[in-house]
PyMOL commands that place a pseudoatom at each C-alpha (Angstrom):
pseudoatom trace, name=CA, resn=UNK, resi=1, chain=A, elem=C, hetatm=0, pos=[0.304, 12.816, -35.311]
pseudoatom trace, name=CA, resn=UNK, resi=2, chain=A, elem=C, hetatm=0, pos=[-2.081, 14.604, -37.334]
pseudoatom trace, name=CA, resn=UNK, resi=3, chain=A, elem=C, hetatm=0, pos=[-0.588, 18.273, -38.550]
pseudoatom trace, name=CA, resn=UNK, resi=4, chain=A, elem=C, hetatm=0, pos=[-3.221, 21.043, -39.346]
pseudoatom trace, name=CA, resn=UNK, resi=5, chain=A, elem=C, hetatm=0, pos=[-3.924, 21.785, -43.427]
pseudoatom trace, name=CA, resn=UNK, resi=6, chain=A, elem=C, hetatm=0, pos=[-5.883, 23.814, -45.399]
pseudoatom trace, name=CA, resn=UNK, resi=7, chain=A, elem=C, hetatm=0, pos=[-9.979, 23.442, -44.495]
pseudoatom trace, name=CA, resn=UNK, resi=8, chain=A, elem=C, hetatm=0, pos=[-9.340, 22.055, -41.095]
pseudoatom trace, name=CA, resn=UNK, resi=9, chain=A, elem=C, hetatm=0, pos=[-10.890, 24.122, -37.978]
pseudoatom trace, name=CA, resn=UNK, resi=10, chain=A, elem=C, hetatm=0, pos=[-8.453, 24.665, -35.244]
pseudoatom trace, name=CA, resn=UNK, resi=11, chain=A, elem=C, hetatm=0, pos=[-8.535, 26.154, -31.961]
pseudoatom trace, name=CA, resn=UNK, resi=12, chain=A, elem=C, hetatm=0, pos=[-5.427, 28.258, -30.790]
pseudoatom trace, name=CA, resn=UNK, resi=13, chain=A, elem=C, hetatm=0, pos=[-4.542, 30.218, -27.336]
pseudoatom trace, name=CA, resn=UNK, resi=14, chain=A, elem=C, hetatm=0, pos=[-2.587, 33.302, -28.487]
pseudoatom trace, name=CA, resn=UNK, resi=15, chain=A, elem=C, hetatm=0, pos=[-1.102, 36.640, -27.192]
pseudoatom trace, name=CA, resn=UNK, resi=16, chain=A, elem=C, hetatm=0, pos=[-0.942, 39.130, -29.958]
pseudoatom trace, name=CA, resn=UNK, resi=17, chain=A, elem=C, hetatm=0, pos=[2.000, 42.353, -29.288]
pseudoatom trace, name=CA, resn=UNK, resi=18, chain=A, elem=C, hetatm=0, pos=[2.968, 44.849, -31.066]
pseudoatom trace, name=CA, resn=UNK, resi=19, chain=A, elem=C, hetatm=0, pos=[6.713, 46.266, -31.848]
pseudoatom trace, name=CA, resn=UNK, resi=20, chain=A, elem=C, hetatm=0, pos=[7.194, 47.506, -28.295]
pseudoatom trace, name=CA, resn=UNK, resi=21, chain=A, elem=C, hetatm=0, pos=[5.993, 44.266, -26.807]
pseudoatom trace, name=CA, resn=UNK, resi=22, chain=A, elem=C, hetatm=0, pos=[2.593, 45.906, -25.448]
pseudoatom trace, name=CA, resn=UNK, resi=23, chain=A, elem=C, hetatm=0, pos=[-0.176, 43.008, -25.304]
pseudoatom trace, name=CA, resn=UNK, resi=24, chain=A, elem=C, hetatm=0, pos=[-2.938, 44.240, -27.981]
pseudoatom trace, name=CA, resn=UNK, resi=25, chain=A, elem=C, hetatm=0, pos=[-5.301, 41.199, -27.675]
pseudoatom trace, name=CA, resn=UNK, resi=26, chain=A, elem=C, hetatm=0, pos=[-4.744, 37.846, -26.077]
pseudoatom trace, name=CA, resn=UNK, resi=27, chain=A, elem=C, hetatm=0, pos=[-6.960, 34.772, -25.389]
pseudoatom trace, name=CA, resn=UNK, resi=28, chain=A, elem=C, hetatm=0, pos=[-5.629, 34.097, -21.983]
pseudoatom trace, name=CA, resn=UNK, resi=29, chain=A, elem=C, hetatm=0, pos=[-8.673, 33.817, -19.712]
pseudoatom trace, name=CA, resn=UNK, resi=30, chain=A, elem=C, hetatm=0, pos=[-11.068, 33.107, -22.340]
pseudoatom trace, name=CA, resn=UNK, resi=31, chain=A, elem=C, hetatm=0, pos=[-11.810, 29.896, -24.595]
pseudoatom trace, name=CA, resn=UNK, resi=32, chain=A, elem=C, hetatm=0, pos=[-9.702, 29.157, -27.412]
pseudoatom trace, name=CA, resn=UNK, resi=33, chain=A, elem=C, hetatm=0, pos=[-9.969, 30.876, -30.814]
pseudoatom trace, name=CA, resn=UNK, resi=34, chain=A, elem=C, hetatm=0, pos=[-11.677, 28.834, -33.071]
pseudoatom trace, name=CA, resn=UNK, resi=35, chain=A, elem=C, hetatm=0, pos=[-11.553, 29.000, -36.734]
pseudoatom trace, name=CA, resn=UNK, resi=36, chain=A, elem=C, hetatm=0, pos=[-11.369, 27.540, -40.460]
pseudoatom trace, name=CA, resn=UNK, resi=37, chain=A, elem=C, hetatm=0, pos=[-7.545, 27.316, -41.673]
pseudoatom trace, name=CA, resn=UNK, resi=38, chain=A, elem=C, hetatm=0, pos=[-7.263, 29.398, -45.040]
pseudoatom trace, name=CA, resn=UNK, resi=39, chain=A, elem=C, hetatm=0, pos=[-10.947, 30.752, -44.866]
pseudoatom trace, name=CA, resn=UNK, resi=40, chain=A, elem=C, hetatm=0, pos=[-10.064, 34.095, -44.702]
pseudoatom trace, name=CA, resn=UNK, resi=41, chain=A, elem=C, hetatm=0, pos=[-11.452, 34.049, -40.657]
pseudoatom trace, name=CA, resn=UNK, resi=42, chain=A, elem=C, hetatm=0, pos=[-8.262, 35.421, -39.558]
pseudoatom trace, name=CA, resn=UNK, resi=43, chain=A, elem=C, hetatm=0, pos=[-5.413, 37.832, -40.666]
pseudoatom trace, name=CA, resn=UNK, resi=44, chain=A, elem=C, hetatm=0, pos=[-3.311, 36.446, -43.569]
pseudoatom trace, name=CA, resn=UNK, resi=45, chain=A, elem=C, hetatm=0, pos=[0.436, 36.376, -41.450]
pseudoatom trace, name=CA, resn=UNK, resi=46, chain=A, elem=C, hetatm=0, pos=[-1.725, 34.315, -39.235]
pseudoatom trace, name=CA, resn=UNK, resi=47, chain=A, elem=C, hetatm=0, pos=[-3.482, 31.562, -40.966]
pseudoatom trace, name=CA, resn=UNK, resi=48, chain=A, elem=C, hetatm=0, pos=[-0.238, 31.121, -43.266]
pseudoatom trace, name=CA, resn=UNK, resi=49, chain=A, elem=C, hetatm=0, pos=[1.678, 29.843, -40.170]
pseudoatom trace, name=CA, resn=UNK, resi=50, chain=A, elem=C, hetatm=0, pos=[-0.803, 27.134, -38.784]
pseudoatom trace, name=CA, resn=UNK, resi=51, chain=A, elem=C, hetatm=0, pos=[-0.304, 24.755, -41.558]
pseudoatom trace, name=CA, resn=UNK, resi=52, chain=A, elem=C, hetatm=0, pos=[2.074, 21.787, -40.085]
pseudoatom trace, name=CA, resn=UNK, resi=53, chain=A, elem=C, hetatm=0, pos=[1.478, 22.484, -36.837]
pseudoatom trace, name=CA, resn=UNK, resi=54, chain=A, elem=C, hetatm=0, pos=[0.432, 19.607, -34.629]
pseudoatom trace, name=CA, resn=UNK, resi=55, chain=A, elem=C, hetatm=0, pos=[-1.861, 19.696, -31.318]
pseudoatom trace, name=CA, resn=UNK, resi=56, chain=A, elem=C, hetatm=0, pos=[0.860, 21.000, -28.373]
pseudoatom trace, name=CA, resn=UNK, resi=57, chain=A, elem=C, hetatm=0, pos=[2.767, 22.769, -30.824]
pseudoatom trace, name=CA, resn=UNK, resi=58, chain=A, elem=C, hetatm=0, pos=[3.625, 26.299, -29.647]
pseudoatom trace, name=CA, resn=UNK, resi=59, chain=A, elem=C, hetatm=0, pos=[5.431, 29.372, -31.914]
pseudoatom trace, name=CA, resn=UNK, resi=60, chain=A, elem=C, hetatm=0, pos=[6.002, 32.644, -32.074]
pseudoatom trace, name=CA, resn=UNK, resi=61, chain=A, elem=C, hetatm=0, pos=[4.868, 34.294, -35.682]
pseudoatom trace, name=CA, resn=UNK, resi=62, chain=A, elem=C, hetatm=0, pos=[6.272, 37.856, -36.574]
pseudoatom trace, name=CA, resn=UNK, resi=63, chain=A, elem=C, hetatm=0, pos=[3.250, 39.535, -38.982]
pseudoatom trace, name=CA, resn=UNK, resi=64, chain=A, elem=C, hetatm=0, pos=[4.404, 42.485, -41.464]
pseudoatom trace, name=CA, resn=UNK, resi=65, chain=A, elem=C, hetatm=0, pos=[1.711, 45.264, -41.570]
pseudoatom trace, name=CA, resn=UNK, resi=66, chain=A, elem=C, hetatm=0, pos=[1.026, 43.948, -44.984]
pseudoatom trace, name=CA, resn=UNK, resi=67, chain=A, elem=C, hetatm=0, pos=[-0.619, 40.544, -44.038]
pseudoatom trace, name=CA, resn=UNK, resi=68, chain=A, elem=C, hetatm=0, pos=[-2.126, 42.170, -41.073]
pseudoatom trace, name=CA, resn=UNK, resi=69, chain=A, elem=C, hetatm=0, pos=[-4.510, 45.320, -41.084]
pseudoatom trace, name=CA, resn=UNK, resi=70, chain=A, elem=C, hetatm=0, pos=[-2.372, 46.791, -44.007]
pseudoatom trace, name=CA, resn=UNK, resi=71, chain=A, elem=C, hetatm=0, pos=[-0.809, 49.690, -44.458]
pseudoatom trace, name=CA, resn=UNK, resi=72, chain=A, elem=C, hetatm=0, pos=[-2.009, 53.053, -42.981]
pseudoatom trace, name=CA, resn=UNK, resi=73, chain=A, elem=C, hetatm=0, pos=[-4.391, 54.463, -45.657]
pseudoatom trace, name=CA, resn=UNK, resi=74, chain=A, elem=C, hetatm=0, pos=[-4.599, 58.827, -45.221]
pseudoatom trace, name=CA, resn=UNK, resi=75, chain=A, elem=C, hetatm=0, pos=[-7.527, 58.308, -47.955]
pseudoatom trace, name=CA, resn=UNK, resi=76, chain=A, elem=C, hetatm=0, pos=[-9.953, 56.677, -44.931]
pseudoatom trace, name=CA, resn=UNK, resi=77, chain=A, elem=C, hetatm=0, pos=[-8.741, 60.014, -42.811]
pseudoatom trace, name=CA, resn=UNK, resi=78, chain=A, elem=C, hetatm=0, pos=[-11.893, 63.044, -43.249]
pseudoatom trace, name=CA, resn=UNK, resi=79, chain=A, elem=C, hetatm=0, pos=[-12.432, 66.239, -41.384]
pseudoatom trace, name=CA, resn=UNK, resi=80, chain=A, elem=C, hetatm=0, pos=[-15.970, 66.150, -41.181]
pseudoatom trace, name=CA, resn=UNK, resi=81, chain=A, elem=C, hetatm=0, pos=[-17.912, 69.683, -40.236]
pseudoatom trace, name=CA, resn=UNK, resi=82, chain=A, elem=C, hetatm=0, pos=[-18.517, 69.603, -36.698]
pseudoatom trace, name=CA, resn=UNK, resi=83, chain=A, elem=C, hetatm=0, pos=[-22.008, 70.600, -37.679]
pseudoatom trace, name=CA, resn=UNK, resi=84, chain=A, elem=C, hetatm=0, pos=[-23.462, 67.783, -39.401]
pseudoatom trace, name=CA, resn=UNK, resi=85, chain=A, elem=C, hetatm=0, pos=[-22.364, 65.679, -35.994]
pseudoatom trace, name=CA, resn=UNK, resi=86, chain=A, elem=C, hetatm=0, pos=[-25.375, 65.648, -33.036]
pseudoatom trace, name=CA, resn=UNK, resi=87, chain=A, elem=C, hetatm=0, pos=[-24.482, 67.983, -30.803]
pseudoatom trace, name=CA, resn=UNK, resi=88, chain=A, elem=C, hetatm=0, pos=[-25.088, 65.510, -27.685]
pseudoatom trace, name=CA, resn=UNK, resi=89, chain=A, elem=C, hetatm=0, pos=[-22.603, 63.222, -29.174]
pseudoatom trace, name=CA, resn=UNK, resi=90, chain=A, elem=C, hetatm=0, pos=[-19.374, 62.721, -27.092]
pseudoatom trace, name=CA, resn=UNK, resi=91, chain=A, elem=C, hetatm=0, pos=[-16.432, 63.923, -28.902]
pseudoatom trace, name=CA, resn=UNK, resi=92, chain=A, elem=C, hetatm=0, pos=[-13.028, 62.765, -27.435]
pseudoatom trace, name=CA, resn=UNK, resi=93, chain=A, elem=C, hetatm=0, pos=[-9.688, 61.447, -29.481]
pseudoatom trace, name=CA, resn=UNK, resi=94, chain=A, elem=C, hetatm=0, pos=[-9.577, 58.463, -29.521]
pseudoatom trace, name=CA, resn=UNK, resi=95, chain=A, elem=C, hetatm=0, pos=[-13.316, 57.652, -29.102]
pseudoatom trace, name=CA, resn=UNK, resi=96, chain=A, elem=C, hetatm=0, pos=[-15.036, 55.148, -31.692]
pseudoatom trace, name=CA, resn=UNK, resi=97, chain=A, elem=C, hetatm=0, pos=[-18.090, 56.109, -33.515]
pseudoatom trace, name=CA, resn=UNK, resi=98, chain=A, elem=C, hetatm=0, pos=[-20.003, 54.487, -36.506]
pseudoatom trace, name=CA, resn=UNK, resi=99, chain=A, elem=C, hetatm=0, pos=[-20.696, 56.263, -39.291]
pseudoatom trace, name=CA, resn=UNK, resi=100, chain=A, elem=C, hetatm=0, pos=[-22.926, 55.343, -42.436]
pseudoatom trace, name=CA, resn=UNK, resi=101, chain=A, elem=C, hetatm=0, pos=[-21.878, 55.161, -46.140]
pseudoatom trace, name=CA, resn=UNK, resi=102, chain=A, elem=C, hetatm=0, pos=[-23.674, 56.364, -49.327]
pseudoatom trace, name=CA, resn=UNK, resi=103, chain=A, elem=C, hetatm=0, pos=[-24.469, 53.021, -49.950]
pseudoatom trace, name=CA, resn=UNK, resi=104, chain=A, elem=C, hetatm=0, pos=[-25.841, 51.650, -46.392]
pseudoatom trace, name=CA, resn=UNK, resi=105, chain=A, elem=C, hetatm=0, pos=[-22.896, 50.372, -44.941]
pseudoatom trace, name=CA, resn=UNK, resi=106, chain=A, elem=C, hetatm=0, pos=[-22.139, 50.676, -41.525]
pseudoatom trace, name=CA, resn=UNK, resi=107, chain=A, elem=C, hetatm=0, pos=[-18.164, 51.560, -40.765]
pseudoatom trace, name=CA, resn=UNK, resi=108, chain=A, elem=C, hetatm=0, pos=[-16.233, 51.871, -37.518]
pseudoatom trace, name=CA, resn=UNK, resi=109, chain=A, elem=C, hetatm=0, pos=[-14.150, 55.378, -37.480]
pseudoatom trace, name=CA, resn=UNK, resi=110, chain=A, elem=C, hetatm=0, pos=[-11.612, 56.788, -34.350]
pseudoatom trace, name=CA, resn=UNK, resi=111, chain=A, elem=C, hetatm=0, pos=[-12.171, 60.372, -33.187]
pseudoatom trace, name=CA, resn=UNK, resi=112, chain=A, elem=C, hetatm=0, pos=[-8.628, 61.018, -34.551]
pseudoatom trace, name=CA, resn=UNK, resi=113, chain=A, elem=C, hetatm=0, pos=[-9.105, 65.475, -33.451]
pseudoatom trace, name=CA, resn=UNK, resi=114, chain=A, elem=C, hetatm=0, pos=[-11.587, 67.796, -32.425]
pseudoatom trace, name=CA, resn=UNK, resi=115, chain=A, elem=C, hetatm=0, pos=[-11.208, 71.355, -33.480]
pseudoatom trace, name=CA, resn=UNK, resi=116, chain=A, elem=C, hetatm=0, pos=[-14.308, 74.099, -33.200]
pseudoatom trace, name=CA, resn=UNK, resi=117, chain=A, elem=C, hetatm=0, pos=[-14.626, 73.611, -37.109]
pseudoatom trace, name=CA, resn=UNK, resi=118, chain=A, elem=C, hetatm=0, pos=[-14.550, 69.719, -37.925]
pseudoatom trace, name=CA, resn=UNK, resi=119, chain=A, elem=C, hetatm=0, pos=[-14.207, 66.604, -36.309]
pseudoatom trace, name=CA, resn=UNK, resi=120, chain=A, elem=C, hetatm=0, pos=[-11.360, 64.090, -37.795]
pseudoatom trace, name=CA, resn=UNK, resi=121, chain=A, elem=C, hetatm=0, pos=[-11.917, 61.072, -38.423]
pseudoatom trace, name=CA, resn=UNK, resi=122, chain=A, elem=C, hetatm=0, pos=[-10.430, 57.744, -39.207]
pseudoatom trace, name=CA, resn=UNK, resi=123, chain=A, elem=C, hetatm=0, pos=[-11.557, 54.168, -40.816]
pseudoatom trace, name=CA, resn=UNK, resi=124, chain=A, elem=C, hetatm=0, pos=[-8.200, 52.771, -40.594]
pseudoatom trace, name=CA, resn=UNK, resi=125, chain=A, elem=C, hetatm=0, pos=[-8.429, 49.586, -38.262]
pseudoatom trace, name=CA, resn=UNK, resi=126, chain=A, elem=C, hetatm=0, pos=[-7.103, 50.530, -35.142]
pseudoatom trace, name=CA, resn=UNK, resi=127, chain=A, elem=C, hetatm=0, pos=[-3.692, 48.312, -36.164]
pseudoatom trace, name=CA, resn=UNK, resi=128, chain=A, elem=C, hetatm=0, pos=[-3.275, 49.448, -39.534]
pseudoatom trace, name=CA, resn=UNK, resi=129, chain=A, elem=C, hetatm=0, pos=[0.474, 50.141, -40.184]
pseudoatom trace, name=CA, resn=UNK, resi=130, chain=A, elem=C, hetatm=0, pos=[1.632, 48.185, -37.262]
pseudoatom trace, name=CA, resn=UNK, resi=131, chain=A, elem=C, hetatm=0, pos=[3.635, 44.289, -37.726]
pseudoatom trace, name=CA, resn=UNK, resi=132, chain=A, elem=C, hetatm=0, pos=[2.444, 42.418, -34.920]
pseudoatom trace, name=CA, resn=UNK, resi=133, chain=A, elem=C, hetatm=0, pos=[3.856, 39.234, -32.855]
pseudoatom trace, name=CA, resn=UNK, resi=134, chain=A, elem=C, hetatm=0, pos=[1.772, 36.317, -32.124]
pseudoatom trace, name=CA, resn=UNK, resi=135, chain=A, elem=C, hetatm=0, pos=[2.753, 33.993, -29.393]
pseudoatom trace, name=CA, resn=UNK, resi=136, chain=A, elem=C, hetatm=0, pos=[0.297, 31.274, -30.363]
pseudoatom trace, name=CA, resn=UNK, resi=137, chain=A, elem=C, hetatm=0, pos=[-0.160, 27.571, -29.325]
pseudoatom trace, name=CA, resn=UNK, resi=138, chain=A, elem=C, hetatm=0, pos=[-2.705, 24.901, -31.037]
pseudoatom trace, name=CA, resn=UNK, resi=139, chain=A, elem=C, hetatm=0, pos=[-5.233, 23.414, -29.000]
pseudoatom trace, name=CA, resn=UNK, resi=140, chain=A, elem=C, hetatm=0, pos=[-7.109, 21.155, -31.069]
pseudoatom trace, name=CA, resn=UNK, resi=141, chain=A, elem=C, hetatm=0, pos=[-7.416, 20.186, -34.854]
pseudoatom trace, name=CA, resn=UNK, resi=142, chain=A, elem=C, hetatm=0, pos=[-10.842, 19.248, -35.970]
for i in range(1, 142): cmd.bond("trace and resi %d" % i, "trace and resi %d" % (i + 1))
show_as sticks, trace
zoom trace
């Protein structure tokens, strides 16, 4: 049978938990994911365990935080003043806004607090800090 390698696209059904086995994202009800092995399309933890695998196959792949989202940077935390934020904006914890750079680029942040003074927020990706468990199994090879 043919295994997956490096370069081949693959489709995969997964469920994707975190440490206290809380479902964070999972394909069930939806198509297949569909992606280049080793292109970078996916986290690292991921695409490493795909090689070798053969259509059928089914695993379960633990991911350290380091070939996931990374580590939790407190650099891509800012207080912002809560002045220089519209005041018809909705500000909750928790809520997701999108915030320009200097240089034009558009970046997802988390209302991480509110006070009367600033407005926290945070640019880590939601899953930053956290290993994560994927229950995966391969669909196709192409």
């Amino acid at each position: 049978m043919t295994q997956v390698k490096t370069g081949d696209t693959v489709r995969i059904h997964y469920t994707g938990t975190l440490a206290d086995g809380s479902v964070f994202d999972s394909s069930e009800g939806r198509d297949p994911l569909e992606f280049q092995v080793d292109a970078g399309q996916i986290i690292p933890g991921l695409d490493a365990a795909l090689p070798g695998m053969q259509v059928g196959d089914k695993k379960v792949v633990e991911v350290p935080c380091d070939q996931a989202y990374g580590e939790t940077n407190p650099q891509a935390v800012q207080a912002v003043p809560r002045a220089e934020i519209p005041a018809d904006m909705p500000l909750e914890v928790g809520g997701q806004l999108q915030v320009q750079t200097a240089d034009g680029q558009v970046l997802p942040v988390t209302i991480a607090e509110v006070t009367e003074e600033t407005v926290t927020l945070d640019a880590n990706h939601p899953l930053a800090g956290e290993a994560l468990t994927f229950a995966i199994e391969l669909v196709s090879i192409a």
